[in-house]
N, C-alpha and C positions, 0 to 999 in steps of 0.2 A: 275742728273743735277748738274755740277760746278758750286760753290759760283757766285750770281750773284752779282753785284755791283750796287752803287748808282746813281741814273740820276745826272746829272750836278745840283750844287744848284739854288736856285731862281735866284742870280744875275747874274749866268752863260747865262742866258736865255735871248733872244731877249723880253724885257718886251711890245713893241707894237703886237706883235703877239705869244706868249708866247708858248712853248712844253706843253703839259695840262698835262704831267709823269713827269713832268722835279721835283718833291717833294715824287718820288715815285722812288725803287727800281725796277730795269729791269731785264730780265732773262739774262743769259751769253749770249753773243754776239750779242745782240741789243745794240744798240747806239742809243742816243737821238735823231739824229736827221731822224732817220728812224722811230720817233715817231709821233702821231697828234699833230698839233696846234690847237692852240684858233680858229684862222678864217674856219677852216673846220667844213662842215655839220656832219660828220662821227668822232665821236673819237674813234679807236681801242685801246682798253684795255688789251688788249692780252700780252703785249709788257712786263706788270706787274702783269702777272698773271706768280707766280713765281714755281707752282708745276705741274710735270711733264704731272697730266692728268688733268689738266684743259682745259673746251675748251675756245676758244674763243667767246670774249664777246666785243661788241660796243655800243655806247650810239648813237641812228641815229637822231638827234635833228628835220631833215624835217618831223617826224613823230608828231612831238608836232604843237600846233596851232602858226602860223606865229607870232602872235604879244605877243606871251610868251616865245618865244627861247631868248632873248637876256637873262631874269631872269633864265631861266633855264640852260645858259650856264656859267652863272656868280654862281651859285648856285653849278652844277658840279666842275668847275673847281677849285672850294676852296674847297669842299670835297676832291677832289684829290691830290692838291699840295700844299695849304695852310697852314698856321698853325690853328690847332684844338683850339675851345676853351676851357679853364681852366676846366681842371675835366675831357677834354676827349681824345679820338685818333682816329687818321684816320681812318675811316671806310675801311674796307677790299673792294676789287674791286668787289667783288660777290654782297656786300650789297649792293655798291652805283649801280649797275645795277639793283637789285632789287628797289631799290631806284624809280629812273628812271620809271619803270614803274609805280608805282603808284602816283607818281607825274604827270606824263602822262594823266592817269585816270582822274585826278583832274581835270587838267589846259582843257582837254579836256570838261569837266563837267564846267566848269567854260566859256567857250569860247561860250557856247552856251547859258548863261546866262546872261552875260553881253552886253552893249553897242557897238559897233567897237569902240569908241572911247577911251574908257579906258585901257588899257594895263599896270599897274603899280599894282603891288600885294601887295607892300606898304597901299593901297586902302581898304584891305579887310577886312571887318568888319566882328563881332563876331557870326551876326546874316546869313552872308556867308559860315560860316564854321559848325554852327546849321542847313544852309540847305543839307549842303553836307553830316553832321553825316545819318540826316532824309533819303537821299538818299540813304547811302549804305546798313542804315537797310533797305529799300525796296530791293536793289537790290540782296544785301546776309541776309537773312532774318534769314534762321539757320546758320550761321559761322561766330561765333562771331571773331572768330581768325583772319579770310579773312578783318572782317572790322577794327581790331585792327592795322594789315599791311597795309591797306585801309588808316587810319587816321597818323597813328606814322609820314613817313615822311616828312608831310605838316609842322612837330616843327621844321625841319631844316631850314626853311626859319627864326625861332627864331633864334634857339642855334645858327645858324651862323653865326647872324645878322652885326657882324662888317664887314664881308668880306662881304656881298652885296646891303652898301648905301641904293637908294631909292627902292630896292627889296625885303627889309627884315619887315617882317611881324612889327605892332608894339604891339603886343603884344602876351603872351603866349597862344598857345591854349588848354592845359593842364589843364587851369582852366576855362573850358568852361563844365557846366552840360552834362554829358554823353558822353565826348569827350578822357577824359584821359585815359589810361592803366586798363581794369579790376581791381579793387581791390583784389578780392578772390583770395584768396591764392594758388600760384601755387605747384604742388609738382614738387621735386627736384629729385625725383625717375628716373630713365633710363629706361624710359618706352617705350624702342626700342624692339619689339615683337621677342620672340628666335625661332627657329627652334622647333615643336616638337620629340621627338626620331622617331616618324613613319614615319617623312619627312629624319630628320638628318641620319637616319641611311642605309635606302638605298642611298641618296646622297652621303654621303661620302662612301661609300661602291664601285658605279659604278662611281664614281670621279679616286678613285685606280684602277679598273678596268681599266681604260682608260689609266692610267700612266703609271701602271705595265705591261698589257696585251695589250691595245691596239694601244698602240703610237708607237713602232717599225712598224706597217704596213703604218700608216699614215705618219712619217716620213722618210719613202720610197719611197713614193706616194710623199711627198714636197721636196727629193732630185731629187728627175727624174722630176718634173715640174721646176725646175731649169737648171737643166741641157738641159731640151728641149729648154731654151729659153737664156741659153749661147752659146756667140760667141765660142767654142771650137776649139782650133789649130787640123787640121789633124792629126790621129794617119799615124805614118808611114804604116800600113797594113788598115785602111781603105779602099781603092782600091782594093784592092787584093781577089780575089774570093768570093765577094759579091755575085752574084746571084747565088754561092752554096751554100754556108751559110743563105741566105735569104729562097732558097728551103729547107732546113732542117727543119728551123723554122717552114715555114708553113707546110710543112710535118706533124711536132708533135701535130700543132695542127688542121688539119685535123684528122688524127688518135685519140686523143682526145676529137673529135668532142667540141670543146670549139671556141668559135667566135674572129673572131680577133677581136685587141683593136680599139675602131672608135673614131672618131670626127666630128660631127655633120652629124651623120650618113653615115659616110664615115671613110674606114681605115687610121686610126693616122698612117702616114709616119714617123712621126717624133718618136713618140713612138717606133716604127717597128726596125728605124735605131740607139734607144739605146740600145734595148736588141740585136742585134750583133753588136754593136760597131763599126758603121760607122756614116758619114752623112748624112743628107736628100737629098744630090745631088746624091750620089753613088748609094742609092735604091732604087729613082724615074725613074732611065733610065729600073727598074727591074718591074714595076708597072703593067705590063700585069699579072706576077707570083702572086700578090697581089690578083686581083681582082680574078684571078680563084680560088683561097682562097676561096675569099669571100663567090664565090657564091656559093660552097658549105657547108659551118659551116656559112655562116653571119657576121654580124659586131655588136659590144657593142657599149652601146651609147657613151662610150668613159671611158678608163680606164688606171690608171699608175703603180693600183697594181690588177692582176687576180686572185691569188691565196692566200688570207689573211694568215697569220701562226697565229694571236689570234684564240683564241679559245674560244668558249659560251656554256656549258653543251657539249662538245665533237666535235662542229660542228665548221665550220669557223664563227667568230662572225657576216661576214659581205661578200654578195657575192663577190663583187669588189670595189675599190677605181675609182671612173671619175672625167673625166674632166668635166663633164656639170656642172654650178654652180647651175642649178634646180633643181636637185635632190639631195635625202636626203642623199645620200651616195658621192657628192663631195668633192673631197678634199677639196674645199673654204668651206666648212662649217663644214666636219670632224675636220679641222685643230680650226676652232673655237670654237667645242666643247670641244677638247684636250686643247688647252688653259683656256676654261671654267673651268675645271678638275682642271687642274694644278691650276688656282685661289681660288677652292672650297677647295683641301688639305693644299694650303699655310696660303692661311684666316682664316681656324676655327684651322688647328695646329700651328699654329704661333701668335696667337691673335693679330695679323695686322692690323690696320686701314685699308681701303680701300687706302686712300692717300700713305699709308707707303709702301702696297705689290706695287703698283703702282709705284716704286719707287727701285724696285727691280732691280738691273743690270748686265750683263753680268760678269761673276767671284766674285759676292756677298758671295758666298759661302767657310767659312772656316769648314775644318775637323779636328778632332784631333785624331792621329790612336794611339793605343800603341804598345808598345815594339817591338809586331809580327807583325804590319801592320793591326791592327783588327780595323775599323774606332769604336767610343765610344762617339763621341760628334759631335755636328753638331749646327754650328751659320751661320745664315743670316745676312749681315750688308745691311741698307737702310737708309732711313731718317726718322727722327723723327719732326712732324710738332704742335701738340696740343700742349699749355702749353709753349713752347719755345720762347724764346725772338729771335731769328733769324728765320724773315718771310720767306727764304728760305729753313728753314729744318737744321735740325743739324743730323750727322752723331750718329744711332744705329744700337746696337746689338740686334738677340733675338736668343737663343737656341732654337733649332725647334727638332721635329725627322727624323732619316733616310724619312721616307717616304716623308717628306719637301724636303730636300734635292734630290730625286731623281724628284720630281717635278720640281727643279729649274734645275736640268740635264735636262731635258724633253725640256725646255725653251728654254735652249739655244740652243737645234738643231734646235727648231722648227723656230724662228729668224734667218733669214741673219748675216752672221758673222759679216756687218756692222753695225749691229742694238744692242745696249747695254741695252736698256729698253726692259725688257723681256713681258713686258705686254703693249707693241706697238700695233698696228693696223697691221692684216698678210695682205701679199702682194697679197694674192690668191683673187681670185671673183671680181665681181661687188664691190664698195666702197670699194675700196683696195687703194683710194689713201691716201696719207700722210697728214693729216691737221697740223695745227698747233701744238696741244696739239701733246705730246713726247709720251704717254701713253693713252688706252682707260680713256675715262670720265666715272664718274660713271655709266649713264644712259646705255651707252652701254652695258654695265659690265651685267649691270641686265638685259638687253636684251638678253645677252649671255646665263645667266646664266639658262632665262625662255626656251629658246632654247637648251638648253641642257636634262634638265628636260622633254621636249616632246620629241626630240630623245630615250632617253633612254626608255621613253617608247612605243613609237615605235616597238624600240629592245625588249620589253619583249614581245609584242603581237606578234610580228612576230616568237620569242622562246618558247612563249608558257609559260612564265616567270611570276612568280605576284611579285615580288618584284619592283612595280613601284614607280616612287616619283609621290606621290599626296598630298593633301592636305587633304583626307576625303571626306564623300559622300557631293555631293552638294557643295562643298568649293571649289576655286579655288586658285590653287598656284602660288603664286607669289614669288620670291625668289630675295631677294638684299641683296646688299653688308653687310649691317650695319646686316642684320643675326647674320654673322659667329663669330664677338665677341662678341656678347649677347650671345650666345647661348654656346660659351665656356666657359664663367664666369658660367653659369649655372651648365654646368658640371665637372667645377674643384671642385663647391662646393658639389654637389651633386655626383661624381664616374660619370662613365661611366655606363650606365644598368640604372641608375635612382632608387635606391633603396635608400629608406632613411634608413633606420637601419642601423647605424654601417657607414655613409656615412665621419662623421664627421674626422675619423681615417685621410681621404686626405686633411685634412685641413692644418696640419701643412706642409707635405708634398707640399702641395703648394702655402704657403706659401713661403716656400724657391726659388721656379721657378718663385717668381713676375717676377722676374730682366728679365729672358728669354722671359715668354709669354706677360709680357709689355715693353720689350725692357727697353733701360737705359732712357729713358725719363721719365718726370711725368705725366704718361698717365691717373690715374684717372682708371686705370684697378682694380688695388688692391681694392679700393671702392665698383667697382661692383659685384667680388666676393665674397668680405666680406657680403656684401647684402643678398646675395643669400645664406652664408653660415648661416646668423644668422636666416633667417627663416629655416632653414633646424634643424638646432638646435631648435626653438620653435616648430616645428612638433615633434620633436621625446620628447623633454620635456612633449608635450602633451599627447602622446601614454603612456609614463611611466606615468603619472598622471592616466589615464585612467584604464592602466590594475594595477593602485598599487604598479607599480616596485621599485618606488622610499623607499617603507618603506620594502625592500627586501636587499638593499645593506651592503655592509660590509667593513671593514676598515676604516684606523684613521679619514674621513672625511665622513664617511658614514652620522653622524647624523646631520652633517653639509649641507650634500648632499637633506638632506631627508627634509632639513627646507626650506632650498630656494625654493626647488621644489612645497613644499605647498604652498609658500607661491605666486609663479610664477601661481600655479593654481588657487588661492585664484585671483588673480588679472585678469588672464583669464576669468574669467567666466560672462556671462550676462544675467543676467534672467535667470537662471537655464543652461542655455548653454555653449557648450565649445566652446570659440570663435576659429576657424582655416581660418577666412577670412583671406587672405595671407598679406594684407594693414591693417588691426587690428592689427594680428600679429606679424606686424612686425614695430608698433608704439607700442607693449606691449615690444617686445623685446631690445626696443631704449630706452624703461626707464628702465625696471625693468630684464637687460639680468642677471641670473643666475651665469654666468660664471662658467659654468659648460660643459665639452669639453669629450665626449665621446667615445671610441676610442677600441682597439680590445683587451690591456690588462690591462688598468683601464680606470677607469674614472673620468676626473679633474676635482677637484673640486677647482678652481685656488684662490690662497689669495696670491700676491706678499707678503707678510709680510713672509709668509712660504716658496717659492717658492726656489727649488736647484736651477732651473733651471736659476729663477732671479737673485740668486746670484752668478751664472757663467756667465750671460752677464754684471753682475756689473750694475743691476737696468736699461742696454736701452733695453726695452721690450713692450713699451705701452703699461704694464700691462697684457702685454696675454701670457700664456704657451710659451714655446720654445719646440719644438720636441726635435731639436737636443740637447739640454741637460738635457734632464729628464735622471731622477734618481727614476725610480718606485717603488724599492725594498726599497728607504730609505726616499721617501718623505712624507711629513704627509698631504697631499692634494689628495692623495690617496683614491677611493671610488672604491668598487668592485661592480661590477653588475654579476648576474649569467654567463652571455657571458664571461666577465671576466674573473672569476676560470675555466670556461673550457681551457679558450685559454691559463694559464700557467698551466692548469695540460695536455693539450698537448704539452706543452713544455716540461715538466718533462717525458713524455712518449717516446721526441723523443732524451731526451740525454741518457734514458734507450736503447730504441734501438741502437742509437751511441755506447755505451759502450759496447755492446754485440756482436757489429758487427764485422769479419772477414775477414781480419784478424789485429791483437789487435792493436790501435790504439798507437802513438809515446807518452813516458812520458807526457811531458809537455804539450799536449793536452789532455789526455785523466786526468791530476792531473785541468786543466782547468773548464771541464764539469762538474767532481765531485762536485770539488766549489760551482759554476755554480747551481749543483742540490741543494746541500745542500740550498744553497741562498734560492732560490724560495721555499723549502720547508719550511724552517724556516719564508717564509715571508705568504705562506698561514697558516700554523700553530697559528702563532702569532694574524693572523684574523680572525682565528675559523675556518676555511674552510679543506677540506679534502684536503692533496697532490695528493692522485690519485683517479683518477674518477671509481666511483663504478661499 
């Protein structure tokens, strides 16, 4: 989506019948006055819903009771294009729709309680808003949350009391017994549920499948359904010995014994007249030759590709591609599984918002190849929308991998070259029309995506296959958008395989890819890996308490190492127990973190006062280890753990082999290694440790 631009200001505005957007930014090329006024029932909000896959949304005021539309459109209409009052800002259009309904609920609830003759909400006393609390605890009994959305926006008729005169409440309802905001403390955790690996790992698995292997069949199948249904200029030889050429075809498959391709239980002519390269006038005067076809091999229920070239354990993945959109094997619904795919590789290898991949366009895609042509980098530019002061999105980057990258190829064949949002609505099937929004809405997305997950397994029962995506015995899967970044953060802290030993080594490592997998915005990404990384560190903190490791280690921070670590267990423990509740832990880890960073050839034990590393970025480090500039051999923060000395006395083993090997390595590298060895061994020596492993 191009920058969109502002509505015309207030006084631009016809003030007896006013544009109800005219204080609100419009998407690119709507104009105010293809926008709602005040005096319509209907106000579309669409007009200012400014990111590509939102759907459309209207406030329908004939659905509230007759003699509260006038407060409720005076109410609206200053949420909308008003000025906010002191302390706040305009509500987004999503909220004041949610708004809308529960004011709705109200006024509804209130209309059947009142007199006909009262209509003035100015009116409503304290002991009016004690019956309605009373009410929604009846009617949401367990969901306290339901009634807290229930109550919140009946305070706009307060907070917004100057913009609506004799409709504004006259007083707070907030200090009404049992009416205000929960008190209890909420947590501030991302408590967006991840993928487990038994889901994640075949998903993304038969995601790639589908990119790598099986989208060339299906993008076959959506160029020849295109092609069926363009106007095509005559080839000059189109005429020209069609009914031998048509006889050939069927010939072959006759001999074949394979069924022509049909359409609704009749031979696709149109089909017939691609694969020899005429048109459907040429080979219908030939339709006698057709049906004697037929009636020997048959007709398919309709197909654009016969003969698959993926392959599943040796076999065609898939017997044919059709046109019927009821079956599991149409192209309208292959093609939406392929898109599914592509959304599933781009989402969790890109740590994309939903809104952001949604937002993904035609030629996003930069590479940067070297010297010889060997691609070596791969960024996606989109939009960036959380955290940002421009409610249209500001232009980011995010470093993805090749496999990103060939998903975003995928895309673009699989869209009409008209079409530059790669996560549009395809034009195949049933609901194939164009709505407003540029890009699917959420809800679809995760419709797709729950459709994708039962295909696939499908494909495994019909293969013989157990790598299915489920969720567990008894559990049903449900799969959306907000997944695929929980579930990355998860695993930049934790490796890939989910092993915590030894996990922490990718910390600093990805640390340096925030920029990529959160794009250049302030996404609040970094946060939730860090999260995840400091319980992964109290896990392992706890296993070395456990098995003792900690009064095993060696070098200059060893006894430094060995005191925190008691002292971190010291504070773990309850009633004789080792606390590893993940929410304990990670309220223990929030006060008393160790700052101790374990890794494959020490392990830090970080003091900025000491740190090489801090004193090469010259103190900006928010106090935590640098990868890139450690200095292991000379730092005094330095803590050996037995994993440790192994992994530099297989380093010492593998510059012995380098040095022995044939044939004899160039001066200046091999005067390198020597160094190199001596180093390390002088640096286990000096910590008591053996240089080679016995």
């Amino acid at each position: 989506m191009s920058i969109a631009v502002f509505a015309a200001r207030p006084e631009a505005v016809t003030l007896k019948d006013p544009y109800v957007l005219h204080g609100r930014r419009l998407r690119d090329g709507v104009s105010l006055e293809d926008t709602s006024r005040y005096s319509q029932d209907v106000w579309r909000l669409t007009p200012a819903r400014l990111k590509a896959n939102e759907h459309a949304l209207i406030l329908n005021f004939p659905t509230l009771p007759q003699r509260f539309r006038p407060s409720a459109k005076r109410l609206f209409y200053a949420l909308l294009s008003l000025e906010a009052p002191d302390g706040e800002e305009n509500p987004r259009i999503a909220t004041i729709r949610g708004s809308f309904t529960e004011i709705k609920r109200f006024l509804k609830w209130l209309d059947r309680r009142w007199p006909p003759q009262r209509n003035e909400l100015s009116e409503l006393l304290p002991r009016d808003l004690d019956d309605y609390r009373k009410h929604l605890l009846a009617r949401f009994p367990h969901n306290q949350s339901q009634r807290e959305r229930s109550r919140g926006p009946l305070r706009l008729f307060w907070r917004w009391r100057r913009h609506l005169g004799e409709d504004a409440l006259g007083f707070d309802p907030l200090h009404l017994d049992g009416w205000g905001e929960s008190r209890a403390a909420r947590s501030t955790e991302n408590d967006t549920a991840r993928l487990p690996e038994e889901v994640l790992g075949p998903l993304l698995v038969w995601a790639l499948r589908f990119v790598d292997d099986f989208a060339p069949d299906i993008l076959q199948a959506d160029r020849q359904w295109h092609e069926a249904r363009a106007d095509r200029p005559a080839r000059s030889t189109a005429h020209t010995h069609v009914g031998a050429r048509l006889e050939k075809l069927l010939g072959e498959y006759v001999a074949a014994e394979r069924p022509l391709p049909g359409y609704k239980g009749q031979p696709s002519i149109s089909h017939l007249a691609n694969i020899i390269g005429c048109n459907r006038d040429n080979i219908d005067r030939h339709r006698h030759l057709i049906d004697d076809a037929a009636a020997v091999v048959g007709v398919t229920e309709g197909a654009f590709v016969e003969d698959p070239q993926g392959r599943l354990d040796g076999k065609p993945w898939i017997e044919s591609i059709t046109t019927h959109h009821t079956t599991a094997n149409s192209l309208s619904r292959l093609a939406r599984h392929l898109q599914a795919a592509c959304y599933i590789v781009i989402a969790f290898l890109s740590g994309m918002r939903d809104c952001e991949a949604k937002h993904v366009k035609r030629g996003c895609l930069e590479i940067k190849c070297d010297e010889e042509g060997r691609p070596y980098r791969w960024k996606v530019n989109s939009l960036a929308f959380k955290g940002e002061e421009d409610v249209a999105g500001v232009p980011a980057t995010w470093t993805v991998s090749a496999a990103v990258a060939r998903a975003v190829a995928v895309l673009e064949q699989l869209q009409p070259a008209d079409q530059n949002h790669l996560f549009a609505r395809l034009l195949h099937g049933c609901g194939s029309h164009k709505g407003e929004n540029e890009a699917l809405g959420n809800k679809a997305t995760n419709m797709h995506l729950n459709e994708f997950a039962a295909f696939v397994n499908r494909l495994c029962t019909d293969h013989g296959r157990t790598d299915t995506i489920a969720a567990g015995r008894g559990q049903p899967l449900r799969l959306k958008t907000s997944h695929f970044r929980r579930t990355l953060a998860w695993f930049i802290a934790r490796r890939p395989g989910g092993v915590i030993a030894g996990a922490i080594q990718y910390r600093h490592h990805s640390i340096q890819m925030f920029e990529g997998y959160a794009g250049t915005s302030d996404s609040g990404f970094r946060a939730e890996v860090e999260s995840e990384q400091a319980i992964t560190r109290g896990e392992i903190y706890m296993e070395m308490i456990e098995a003792h490791q900690h009064l095993d280690l060696a070098g200059p921070s060893a006894e430094e190492a060995a005191r925190r670590l008691k002292d971190f267990g010291d504070r773990a423990q309850f009633q004789g127990q080792v606390a590893l509740d993940k929410h304990r832990l990670k309220r223990i880890m929030k006060r008393n973190d160790p700052a101790i960073y374990p890794g494959e050839y020490i392990t830090c034990v970080n003091d900025p006062a000491k740190a090489i590393c801090e004193k090469a970025r010259r103190g900006n480090s928010e106090g935590l280890p640098w990868d890139g500039g450690c200095m292991p051999l000379a730092c005094r923060n330095v803590a050996l753990t037995p994993e440790n000395v192994a992994a530099w006395q297989r380093v010492i083993a593998g510059i012995d082999k380098r040095l022995a090997s044939r044939p004899t390595l160039p001066p200046l590298r091999r005067q390198h290694l020597q160094n190199r060895r001596i180093e390390v061994v002088e640096f286990l020596t000096a910590n008591g440790q053996e240089a080679v492993s016995a």
